[in-house]
TIGUKOL-173449 format. One record per atom (N, C-alpha, C, O): residue number from 0; residue in one letter; atom name; z, y, x. Coordinates in Angstrom, 2 decimals, padded with zeros to 5 digits. Layout:
! TIGUKOL-173449
- NUM|A|CA|Z|Y|X;
...
//
This chain:
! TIGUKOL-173449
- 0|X|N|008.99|-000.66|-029.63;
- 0|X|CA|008.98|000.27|-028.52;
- 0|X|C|009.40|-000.46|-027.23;
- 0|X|O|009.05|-000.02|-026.13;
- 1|X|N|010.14|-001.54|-027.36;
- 1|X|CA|010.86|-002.12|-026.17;
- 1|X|C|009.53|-003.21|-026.02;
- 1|X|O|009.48|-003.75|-024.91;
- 2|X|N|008.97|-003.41|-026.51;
- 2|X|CA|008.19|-004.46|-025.67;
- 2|X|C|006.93|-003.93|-025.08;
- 2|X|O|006.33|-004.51|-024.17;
- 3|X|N|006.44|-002.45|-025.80;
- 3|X|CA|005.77|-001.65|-025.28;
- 3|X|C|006.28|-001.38|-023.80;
- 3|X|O|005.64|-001.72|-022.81;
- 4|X|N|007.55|-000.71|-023.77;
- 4|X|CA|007.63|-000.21|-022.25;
- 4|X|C|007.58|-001.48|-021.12;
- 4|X|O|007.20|-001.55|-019.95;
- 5|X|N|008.16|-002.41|-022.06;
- 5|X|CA|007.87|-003.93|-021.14;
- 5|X|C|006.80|-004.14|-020.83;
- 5|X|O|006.67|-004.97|-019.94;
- 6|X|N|005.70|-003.59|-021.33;
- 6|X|CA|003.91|-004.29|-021.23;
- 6|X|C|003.65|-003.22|-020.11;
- 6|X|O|003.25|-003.69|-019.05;
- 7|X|N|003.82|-001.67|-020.18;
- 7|X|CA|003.85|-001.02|-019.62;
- 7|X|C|004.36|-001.23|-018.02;
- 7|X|O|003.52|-001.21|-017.13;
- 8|X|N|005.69|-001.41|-017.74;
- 8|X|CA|006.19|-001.63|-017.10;
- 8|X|C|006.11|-003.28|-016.07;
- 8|X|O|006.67|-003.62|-015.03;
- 9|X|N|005.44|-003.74|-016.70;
- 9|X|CA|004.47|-005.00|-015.63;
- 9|X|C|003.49|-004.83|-015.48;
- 9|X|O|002.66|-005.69|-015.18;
- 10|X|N|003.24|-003.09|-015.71;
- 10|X|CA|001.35|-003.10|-014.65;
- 10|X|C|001.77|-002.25|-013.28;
- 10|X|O|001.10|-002.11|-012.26;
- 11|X|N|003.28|-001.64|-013.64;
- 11|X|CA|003.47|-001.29|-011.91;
- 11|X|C|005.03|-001.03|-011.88;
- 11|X|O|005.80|-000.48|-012.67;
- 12|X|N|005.21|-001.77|-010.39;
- 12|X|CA|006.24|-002.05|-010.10;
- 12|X|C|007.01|-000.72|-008.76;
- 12|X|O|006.80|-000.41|-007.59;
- 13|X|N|008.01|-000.30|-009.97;
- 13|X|CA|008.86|000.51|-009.33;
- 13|X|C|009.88|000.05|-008.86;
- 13|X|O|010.31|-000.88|-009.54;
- 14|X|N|010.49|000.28|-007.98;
- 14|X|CA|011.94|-000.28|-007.44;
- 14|X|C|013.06|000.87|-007.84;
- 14|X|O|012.85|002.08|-007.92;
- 15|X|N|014.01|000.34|-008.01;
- 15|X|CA|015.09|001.51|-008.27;
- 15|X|C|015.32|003.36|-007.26;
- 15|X|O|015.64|004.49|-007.62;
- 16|X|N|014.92|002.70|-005.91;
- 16|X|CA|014.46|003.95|-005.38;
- 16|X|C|013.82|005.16|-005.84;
- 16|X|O|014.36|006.26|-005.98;
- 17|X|N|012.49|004.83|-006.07;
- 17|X|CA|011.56|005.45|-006.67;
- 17|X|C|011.64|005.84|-007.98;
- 17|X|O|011.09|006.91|-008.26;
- 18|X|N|012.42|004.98|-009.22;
- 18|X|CA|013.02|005.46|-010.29;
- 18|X|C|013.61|006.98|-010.29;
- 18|X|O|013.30|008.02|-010.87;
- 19|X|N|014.94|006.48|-009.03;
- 19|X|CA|015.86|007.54|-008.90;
- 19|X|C|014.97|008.69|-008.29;
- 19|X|O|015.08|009.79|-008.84;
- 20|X|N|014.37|008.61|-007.54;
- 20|X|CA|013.18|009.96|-007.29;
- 20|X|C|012.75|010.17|-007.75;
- 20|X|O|012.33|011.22|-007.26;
- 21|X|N|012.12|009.98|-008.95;
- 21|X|CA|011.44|010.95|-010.55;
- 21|X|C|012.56|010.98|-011.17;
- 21|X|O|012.30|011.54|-012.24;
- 22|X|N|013.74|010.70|-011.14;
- 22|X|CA|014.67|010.75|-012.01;
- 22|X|C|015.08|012.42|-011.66;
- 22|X|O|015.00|013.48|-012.29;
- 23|X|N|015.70|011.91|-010.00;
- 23|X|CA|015.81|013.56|-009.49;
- 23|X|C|014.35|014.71|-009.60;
- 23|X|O|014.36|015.91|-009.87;
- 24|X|N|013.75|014.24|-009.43;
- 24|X|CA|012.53|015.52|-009.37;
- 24|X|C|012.43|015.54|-011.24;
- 24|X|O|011.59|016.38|-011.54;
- 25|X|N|012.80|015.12|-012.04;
- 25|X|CA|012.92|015.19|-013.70;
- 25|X|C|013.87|016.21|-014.06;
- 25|X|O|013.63|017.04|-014.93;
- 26|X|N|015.15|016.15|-013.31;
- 26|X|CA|015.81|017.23|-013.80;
- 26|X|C|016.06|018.55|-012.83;
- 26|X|O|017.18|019.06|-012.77;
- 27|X|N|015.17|018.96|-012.25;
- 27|X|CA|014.89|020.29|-011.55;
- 27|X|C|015.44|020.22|-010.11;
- 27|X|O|015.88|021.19|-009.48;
- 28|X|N|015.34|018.65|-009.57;
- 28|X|CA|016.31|019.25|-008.16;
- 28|X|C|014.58|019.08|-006.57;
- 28|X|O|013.48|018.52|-006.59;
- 29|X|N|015.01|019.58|-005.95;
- 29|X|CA|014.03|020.22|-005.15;
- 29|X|C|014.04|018.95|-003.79;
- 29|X|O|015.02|018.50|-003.20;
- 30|X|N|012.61|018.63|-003.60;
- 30|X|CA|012.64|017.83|-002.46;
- 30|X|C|013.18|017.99|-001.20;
- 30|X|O|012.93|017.22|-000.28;
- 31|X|N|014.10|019.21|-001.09;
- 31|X|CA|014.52|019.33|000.08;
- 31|X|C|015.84|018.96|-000.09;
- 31|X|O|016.57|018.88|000.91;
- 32|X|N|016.23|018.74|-001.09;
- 32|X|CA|017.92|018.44|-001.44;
- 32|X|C|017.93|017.07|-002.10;
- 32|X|O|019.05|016.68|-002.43;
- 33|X|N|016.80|016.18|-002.39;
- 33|X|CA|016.59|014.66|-002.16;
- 33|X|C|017.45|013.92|-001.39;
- 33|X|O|018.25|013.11|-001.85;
- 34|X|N|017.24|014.28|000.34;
- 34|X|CA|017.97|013.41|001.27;
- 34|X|C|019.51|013.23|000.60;
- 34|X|O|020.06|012.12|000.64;
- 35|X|N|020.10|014.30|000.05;
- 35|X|CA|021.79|014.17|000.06;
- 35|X|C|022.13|013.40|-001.31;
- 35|X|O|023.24|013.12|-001.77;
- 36|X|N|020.90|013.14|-001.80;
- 36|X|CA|021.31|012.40|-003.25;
- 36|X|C|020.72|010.65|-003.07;
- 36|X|O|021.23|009.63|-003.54;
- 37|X|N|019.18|010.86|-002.00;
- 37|X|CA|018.63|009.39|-002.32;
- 37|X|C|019.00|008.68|-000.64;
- 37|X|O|018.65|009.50|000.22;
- 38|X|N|019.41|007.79|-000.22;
- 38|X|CA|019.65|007.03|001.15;
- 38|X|C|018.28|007.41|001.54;
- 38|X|O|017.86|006.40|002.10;
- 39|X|N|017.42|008.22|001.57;
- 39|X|CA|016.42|008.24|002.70;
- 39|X|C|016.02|008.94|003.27;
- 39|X|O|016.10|009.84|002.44;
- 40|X|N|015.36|009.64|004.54;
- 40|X|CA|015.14|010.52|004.93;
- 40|X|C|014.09|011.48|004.03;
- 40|X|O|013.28|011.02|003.23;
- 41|X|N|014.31|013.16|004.38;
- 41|X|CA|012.85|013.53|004.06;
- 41|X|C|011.62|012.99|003.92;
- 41|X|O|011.14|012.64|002.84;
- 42|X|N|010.93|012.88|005.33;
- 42|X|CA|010.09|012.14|005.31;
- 42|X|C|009.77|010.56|004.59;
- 42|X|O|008.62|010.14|004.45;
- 43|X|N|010.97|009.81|004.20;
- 43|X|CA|010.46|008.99|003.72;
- 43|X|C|010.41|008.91|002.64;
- 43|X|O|009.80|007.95|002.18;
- 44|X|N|011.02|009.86|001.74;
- 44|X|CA|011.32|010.50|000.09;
- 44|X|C|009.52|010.72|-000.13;
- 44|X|O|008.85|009.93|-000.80;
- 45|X|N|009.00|011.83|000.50;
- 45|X|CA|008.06|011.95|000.74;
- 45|X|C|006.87|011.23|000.59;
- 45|X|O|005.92|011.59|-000.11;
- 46|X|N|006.97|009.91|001.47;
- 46|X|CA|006.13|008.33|001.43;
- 46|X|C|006.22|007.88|000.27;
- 46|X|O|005.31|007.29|-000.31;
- 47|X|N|007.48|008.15|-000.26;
- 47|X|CA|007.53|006.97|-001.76;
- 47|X|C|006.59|007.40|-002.92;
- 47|X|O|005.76|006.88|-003.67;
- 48|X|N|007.40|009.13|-002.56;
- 48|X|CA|006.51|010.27|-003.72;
- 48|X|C|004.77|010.18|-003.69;
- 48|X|O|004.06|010.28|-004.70;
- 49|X|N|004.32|009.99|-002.46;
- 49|X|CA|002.89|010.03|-002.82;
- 49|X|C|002.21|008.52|-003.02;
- 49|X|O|001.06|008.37|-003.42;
- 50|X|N|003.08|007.47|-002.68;
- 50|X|CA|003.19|006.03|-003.05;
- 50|X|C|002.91|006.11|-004.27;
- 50|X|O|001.72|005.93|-004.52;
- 51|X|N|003.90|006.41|-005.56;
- 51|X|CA|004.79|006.47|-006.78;
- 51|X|C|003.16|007.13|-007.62;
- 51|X|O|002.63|006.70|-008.64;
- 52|X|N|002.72|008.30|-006.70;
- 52|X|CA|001.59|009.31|-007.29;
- 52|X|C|000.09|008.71|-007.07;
- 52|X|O|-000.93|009.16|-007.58;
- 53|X|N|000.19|007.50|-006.12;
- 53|X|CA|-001.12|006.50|-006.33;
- 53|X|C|-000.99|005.41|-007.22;
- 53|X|O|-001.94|004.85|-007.76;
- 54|X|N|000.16|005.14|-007.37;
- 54|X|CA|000.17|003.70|-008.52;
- 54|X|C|-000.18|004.44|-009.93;
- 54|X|O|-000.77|003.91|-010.87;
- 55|X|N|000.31|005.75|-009.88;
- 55|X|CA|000.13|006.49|-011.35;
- 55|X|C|-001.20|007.15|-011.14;
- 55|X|O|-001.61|008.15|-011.73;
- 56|X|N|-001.75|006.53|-010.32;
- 56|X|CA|-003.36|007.49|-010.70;
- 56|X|C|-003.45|008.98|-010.40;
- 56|X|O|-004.57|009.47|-010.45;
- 57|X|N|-002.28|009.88|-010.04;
- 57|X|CA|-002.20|011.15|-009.79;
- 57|X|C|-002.52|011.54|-008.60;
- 57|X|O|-002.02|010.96|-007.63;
- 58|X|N|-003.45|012.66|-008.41;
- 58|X|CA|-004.34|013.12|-007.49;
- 58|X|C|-003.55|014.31|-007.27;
- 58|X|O|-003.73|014.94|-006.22;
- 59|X|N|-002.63|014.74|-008.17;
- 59|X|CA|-002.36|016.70|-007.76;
- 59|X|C|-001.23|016.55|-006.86;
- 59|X|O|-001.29|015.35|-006.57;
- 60|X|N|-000.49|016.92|-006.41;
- 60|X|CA|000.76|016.97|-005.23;
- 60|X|C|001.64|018.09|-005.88;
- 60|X|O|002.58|018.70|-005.39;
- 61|X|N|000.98|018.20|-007.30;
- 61|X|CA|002.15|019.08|-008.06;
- 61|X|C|003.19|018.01|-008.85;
- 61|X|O|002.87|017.17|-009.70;
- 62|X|N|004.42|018.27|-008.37;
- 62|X|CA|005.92|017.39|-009.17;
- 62|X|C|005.47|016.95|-010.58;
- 62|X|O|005.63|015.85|-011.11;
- 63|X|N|004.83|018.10|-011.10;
- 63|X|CA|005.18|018.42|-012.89;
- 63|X|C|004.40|017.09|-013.24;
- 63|X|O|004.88|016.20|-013.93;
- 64|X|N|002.89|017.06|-012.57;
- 64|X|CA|001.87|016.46|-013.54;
- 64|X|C|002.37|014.28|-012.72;
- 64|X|O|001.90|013.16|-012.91;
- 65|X|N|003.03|014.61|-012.22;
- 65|X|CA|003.72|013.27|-011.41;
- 65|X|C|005.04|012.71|-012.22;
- 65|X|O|005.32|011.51|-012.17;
- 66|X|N|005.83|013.65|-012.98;
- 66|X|CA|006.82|013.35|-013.67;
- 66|X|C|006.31|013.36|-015.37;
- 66|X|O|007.09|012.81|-016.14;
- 67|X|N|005.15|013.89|-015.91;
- 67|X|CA|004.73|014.03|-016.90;
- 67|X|C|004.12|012.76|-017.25;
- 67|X|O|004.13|012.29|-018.39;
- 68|X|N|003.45|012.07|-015.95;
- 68|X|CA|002.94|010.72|-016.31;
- 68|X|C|003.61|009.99|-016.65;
- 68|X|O|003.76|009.47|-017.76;
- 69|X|N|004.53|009.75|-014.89;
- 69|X|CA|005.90|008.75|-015.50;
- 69|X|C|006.74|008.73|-016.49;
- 69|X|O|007.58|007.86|-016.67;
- 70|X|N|006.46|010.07|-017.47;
- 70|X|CA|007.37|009.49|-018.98;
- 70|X|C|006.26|009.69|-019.85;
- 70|X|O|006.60|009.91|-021.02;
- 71|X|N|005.18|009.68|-019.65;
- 71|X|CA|004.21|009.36|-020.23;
- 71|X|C|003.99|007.65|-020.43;
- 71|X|O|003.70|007.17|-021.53;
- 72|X|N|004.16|006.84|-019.23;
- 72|X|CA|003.89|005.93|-019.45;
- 72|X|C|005.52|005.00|-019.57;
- 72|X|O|005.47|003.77|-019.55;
- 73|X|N|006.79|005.64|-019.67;
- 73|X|CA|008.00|005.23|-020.21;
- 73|X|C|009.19|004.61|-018.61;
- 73|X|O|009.82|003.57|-018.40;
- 74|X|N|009.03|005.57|-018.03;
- 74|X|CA|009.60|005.36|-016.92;
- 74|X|C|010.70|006.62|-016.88;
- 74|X|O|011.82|006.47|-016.40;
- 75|X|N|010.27|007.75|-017.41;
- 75|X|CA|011.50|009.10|-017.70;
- 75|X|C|011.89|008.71|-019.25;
- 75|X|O|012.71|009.39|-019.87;
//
């Protein structure tokens, strides 16, 4: 399993930022209450999120099917 998420995990490169932002949007907290948990502004929470939702191939701007991938492919 560990070398799986390793194979996985060198076709796209997350930075700890972006971790911690599916981490928070994983356990029910709301993009408007982001800023007080991640160092970045709204708007740039925002940038990462639809960043994060092109490396994963995700087209919808719905949270669910954006956090379903990322532990789909072993990142949650």
């Amino acid at each position: 399993m560990k070398i799986i998420r390793n194979e996985i995990a060198n076709e796209y490169t997350l930075d700890d930022i972006d971790r911690k932002i599916l981490y928070e949007l994983s356990i029910g907290n709301k993009m408007k209450k982001l800023p007080e948990v991640i160092p970045l502004s709204f708007a740039g929470i925002q940038k990462r999120k639809r960043q994060i939702a092109k490396i994963f191939g995700v087209d919808s701007h719905d949270d669910r099917e954006l956090i379903l991938t990322a532990r789909n492919k072993g990142f949650l």
